[in-house]
N, C-alpha and C positions, 0 to 999 in steps of 0.2 A: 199714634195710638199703638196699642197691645196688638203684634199679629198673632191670628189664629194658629192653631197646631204648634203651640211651645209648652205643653204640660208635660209631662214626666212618662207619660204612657208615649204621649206622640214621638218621644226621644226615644223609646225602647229602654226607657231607663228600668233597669228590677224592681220591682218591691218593697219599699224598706229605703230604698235609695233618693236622693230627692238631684235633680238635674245639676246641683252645683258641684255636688259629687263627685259624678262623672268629669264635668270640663274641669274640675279640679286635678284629678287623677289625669284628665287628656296632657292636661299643662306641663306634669311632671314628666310623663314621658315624652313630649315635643322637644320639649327642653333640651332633655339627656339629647334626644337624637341631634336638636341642633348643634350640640355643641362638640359630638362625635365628628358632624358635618362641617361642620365650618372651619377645624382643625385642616383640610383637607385644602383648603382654598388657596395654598401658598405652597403649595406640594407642586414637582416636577415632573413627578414619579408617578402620575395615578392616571387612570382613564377618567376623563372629569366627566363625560354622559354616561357611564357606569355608575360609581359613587350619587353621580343626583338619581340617578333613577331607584339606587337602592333607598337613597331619602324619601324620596319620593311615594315611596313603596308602603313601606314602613310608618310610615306619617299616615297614608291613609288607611291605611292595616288599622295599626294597633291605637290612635289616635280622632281620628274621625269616623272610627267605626266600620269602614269597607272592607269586610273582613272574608269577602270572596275577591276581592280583586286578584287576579291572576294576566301578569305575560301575554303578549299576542301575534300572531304574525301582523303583518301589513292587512289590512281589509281591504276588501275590493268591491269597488261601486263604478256602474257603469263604465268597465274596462280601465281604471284609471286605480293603482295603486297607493292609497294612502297607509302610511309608517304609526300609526298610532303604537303606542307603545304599551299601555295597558287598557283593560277594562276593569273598571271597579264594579261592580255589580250592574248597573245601566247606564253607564256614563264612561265613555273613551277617553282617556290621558293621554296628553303629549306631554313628554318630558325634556327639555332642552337642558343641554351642559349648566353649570352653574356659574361658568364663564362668559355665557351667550346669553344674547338680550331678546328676550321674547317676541321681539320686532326686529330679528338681524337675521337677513338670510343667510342661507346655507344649502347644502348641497344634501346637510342631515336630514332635512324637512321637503323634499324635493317630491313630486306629484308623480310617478311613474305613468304614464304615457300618455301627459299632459302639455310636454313640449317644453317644459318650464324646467329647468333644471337647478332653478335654486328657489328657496321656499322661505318666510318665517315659519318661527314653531306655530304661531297665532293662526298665521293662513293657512295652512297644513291644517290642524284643528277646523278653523270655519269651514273651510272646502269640505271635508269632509261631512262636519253637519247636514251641510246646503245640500249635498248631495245624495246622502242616506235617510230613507223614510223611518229606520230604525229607529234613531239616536235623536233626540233633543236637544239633550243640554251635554256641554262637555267640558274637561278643566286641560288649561294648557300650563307650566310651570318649569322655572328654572330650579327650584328651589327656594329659592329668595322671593321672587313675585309670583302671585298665586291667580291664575283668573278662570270667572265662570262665565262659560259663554253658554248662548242659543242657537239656534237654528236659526236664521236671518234670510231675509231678503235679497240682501245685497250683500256685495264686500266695500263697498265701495263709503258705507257708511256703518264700520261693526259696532256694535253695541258689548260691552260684557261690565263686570264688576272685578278691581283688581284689588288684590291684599299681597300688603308690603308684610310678607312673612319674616323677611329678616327682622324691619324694624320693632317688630312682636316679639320676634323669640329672646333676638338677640338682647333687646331692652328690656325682658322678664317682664313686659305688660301683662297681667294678667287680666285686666279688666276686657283689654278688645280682645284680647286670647278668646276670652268668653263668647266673645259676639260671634269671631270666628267660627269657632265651633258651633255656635247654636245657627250659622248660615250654613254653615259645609258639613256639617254632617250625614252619614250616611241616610237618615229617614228621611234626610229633607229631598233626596235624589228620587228617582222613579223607582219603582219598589217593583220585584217580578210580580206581583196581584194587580197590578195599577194599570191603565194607560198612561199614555205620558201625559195626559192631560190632568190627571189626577194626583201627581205630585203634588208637593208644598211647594218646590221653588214656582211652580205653573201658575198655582193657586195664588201664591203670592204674587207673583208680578201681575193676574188678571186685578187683583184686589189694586194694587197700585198704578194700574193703567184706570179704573174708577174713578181712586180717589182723588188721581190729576188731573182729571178729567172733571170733576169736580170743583177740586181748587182752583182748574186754572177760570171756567165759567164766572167764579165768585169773583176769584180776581181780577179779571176783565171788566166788570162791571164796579167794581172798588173802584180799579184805575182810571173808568171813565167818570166817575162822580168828584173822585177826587179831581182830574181834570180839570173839569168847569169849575168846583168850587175855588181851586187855586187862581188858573185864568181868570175868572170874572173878581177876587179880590186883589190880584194884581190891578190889574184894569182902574179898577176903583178907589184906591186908596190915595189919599189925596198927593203924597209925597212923588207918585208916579207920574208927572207928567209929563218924563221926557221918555217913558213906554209909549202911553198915548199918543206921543206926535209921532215917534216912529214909526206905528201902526198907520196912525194917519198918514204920514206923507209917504209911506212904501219902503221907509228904510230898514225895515224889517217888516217880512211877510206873513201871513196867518200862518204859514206851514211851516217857517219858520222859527217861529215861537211857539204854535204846539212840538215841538221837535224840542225846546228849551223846556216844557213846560215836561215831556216824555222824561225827560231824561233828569229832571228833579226827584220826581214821581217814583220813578228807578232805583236812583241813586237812596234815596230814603227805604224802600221797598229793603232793600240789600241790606240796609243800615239795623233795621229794623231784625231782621231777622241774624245777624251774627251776635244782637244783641238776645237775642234771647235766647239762644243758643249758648252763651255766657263764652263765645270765642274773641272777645275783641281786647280781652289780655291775657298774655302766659301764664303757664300754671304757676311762675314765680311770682304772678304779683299776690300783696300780703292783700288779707281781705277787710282791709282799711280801705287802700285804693278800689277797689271794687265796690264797695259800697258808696266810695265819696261819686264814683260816677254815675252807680244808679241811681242814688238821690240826689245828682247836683248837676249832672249834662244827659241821661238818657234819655233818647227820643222819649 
């Protein structure tokens, strides 16, 4: 469904302006930037965690709206220095080289009196969350992959949402271009008037912790009806009765055939759902073939 807070006011859009506007105009300048950037990637001669941070910079400046983001030292939380390298208005950036993979340690991303002397950009980022009552939500990036993390429980299990900014810019999508921005944009971060509870990314993840919370209930109870329905016509149907003896004489066990019966139930569940999503062919096939599937083998 529609989430809440995506009208034109909630974007901080002017007057007069209507939201597509905006990420239209975002696109044009991402663009230009990537393509300033990306020049850069086969170069000898450059500091490549300079260069991305100035990407980096810039992208969320002039592009997604964080148009206080400013430089920072190291922040310090209980005696332990973390390298964050900006803050954009309520939300701390790490920036990694655009050569370095957001899960490759380094010495750049290292915890100052932590004991640990080599870091990812990603753990650098979390750690800092986990540890700062401040800060909530935070974005870690190479340049190329984008991610928004939380504040977490654990490291051991992180959670965040990542975007393949290369495969965007460089491939002039401008459709997820859209989505991008209408996720990452400035208002949707903690706003200086807010708690951090009262953001949109907050609000939305409470809304989506709900509604799975929901689905998954309905679905549970789907998948047990289906169950029995499928088991007891198995069971039944007269062609089956070398199921039957198996049952009967133990060469397959109850828990063993509901584990068969799980994993039909599954497998269709999966089936179902890329089907309706329309991903079960590439955007080359002609909409012949597409049609001949929906009306001639879709579940």
């Amino acid at each position: 469904g529609q989430s809440v807070h995506q009208k034109e006011a909630d974007y901080q859009v002017p007057t007069g302006l209507k939201i597509k506007d905006e990420y239209s105009r975002a696109f044009q300048i991402a663009s230009a930037q990537w393509r300033e950037f990306s020049q850069l990637f086969e170069r000898q001669d450059i500091n490549t965690h300079d260069v991305t941070q100035a990407f980096v910079e810039n992208l969320l400046k002039h592009a997604l709206g964080y148009h206080t983001i400013s430089a920072t030292a190291p922040l310090v939380v209980n005696d332990y220095s973390y390298r964050i390298n900006y803050i954009a208005g309520r939300v701390p950036v790490v920036v990694a080289p655009f050569d370095m993979g957001l899960d490759e340690s380094s010495e750049l991303f290292a915890v100052e009196g932590s004991g640990y002397r080599r870091r990812t950009a990603f753990q650098l980022a979390q750690g800092f969350l986990n540890a700062d009552e401040t800060y909530l939500w935070a974005i870690v990036t190479n340049g190329r992959q984008l991610r928004l993390l939380r504040d977490a429980d654990t490291l051991t299990r992180p959670s965040f949402l990542e975007i393949d900014l290369e495969d965007v810019l460089q491939g002039q999508r401008f459709s997820e271009f859209a989505t991008v921005w209408r996720l990452l944009h400035a208002s949707r971060a903690p706003q200086a008037n807010q708690t951090n509870n009262q953001c949109v990314w907050e609000q939305w993840r409470e809304h989506g912790v709900e509604e799975g919370t929901r689905v998954r209930k309905g679905l549970r109870l789907g998948v047990e009806q289906t169950l029995i329905t499928l088991g007891t016509a198995f069971l039944q149907h007269p062609d089956n009765q070398a199921l039957r003896a198996a049952l009967h004489e133990g060469a397959l066990s109850k828990e063993a055939y509901l584990q068969q019966l799980l994993r039909l139930v599954y497998r269709l569940i999966f089936l179902f759902t890329l089907e309706e999503r329309g991903l079960l062919h590439p955007q080359s096939s002609t909409e012949a073939a597409r049609h001949a599937y929906a009306h001639g083998y879709a579940l």
